[in-house]
C-alpha positions as CSV (number, residue, x, y, z in Angstrom):
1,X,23.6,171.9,-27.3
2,X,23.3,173.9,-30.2
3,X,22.3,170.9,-32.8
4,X,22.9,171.6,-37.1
5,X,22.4,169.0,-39.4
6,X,26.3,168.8,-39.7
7,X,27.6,170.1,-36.3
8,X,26.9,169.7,-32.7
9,X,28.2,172.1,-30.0
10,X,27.9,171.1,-26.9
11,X,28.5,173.7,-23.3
12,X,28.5,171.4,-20.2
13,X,28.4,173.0,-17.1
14,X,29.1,171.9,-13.6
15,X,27.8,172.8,-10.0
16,X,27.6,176.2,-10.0
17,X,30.3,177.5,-12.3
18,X,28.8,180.5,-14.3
19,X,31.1,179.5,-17.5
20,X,31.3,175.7,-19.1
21,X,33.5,173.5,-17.6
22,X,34.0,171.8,-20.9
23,X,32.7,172.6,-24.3
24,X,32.7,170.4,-27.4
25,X,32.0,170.5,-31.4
26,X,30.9,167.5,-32.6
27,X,30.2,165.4,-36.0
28,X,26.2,164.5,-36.0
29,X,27.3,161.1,-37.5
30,X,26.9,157.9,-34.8
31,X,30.8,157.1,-33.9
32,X,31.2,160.9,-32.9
33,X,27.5,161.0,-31.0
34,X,28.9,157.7,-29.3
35,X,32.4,159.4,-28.5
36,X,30.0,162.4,-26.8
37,X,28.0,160.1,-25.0
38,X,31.0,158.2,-23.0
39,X,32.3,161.8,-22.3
40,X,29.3,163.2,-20.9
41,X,28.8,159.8,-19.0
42,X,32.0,160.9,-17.6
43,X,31.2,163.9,-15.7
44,X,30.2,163.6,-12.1
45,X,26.9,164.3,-11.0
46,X,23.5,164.0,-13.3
47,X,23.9,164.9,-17.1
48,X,21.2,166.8,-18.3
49,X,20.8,167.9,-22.0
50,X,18.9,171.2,-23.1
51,X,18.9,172.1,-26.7
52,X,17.0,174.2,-29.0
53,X,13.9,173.6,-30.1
54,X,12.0,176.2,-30.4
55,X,13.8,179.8,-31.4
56,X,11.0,181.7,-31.1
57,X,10.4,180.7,-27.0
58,X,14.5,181.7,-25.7
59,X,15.1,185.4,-24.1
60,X,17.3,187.0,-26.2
61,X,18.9,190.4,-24.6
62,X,18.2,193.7,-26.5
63,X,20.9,194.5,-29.4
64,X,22.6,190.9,-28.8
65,X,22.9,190.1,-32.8
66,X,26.0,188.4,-32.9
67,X,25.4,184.4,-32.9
68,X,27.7,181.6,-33.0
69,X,26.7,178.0,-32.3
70,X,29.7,178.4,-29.6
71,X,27.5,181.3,-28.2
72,X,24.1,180.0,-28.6
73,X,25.6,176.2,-27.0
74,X,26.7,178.6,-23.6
75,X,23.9,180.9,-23.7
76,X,21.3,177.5,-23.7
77,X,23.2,176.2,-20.8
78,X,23.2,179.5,-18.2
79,X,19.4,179.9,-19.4
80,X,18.7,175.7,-18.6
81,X,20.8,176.6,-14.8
82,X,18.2,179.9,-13.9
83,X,14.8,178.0,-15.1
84,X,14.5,180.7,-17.7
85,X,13.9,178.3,-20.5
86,X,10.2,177.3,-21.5
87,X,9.8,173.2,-22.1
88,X,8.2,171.5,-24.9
89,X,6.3,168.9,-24.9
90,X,7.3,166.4,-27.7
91,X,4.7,164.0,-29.0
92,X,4.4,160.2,-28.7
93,X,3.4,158.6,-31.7
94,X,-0.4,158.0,-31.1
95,X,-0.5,161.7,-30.1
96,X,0.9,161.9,-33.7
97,X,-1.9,160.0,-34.6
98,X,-5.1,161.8,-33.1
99,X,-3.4,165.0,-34.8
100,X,-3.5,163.6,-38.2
101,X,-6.8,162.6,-37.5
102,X,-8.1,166.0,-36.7
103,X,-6.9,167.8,-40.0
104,X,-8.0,165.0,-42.1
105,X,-11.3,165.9,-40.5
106,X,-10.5,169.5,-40.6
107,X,-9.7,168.9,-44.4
108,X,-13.0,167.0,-45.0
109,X,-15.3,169.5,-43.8
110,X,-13.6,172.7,-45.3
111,X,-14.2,170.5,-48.9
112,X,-17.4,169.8,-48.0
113,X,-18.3,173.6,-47.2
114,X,-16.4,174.6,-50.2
115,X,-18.3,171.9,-52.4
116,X,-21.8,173.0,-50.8
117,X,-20.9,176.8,-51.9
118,X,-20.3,175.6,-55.3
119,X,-23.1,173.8,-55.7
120,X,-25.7,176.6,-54.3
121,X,-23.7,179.1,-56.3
122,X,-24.7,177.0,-59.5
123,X,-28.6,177.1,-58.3
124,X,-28.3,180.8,-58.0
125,X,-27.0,181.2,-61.2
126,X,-23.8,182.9,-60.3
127,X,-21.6,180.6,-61.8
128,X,-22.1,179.4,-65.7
129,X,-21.8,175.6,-65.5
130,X,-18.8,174.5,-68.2
């Protein structure tokens, strides 16, 4: 799937064809995500979905520069079907949680370093006080 805030397009693939047995374009609004769901519930065998994530992580082929969501829909699936695709790990919301707890901590002791600077600066008398 390659997912816009508007659009959907959506390669699905089956057995071991080497081009998309099916592809669709698809409204991101419920009704039309509901329509995609019954199709895809339709196909024999198990449906797995593979969409992108993270740009930065997906071979891309020297000189390959044109890009259409068509494109980049197909190219996600043959990448998913030879393993070439690197997963992600999405977060649960208490992982969430212990990461917002580290930078608040992060936070507090880069103010506290920058407030102890500040405060020896004025004792060397680097810094006029206002």
């Amino acid at each position: 799937m390659d997912v816009h805030a508007d659009t959907i397009n959506v390669a699905a693939y089956q057995g071991d064809e080497t081009s998309p047995k099916e592809e669709y374009e698809v409204q991101t609004d419920a009704r039309s995500l509901g329509r995609l769901l019954k199709r895809l519930q339709g196909l024999p065998g198990e449906v797995r979905c593979v969409y992108e994530a993270a740009p930065a992580l997906i071979p891309k082929k020297a000189g390959d520069r044109v890009k259409t969501d068509r494109r980049d829909a197909r190219k996600l699936g043959r990448l998913y079907r030879a393993g070439e695709l690197t997963m992600i790990y999405i977060p649960k919301e208490e992982d969430e949680s212990v990461r917002d707890l580290i930078r608040a901590r992060e936070t507090a002791v880069k103010e506290a370093r920058r407030v102890r600077h500040y405060r020896l600066s004025l004792t060397a008398g680097t810094i006029s006080s206002p």
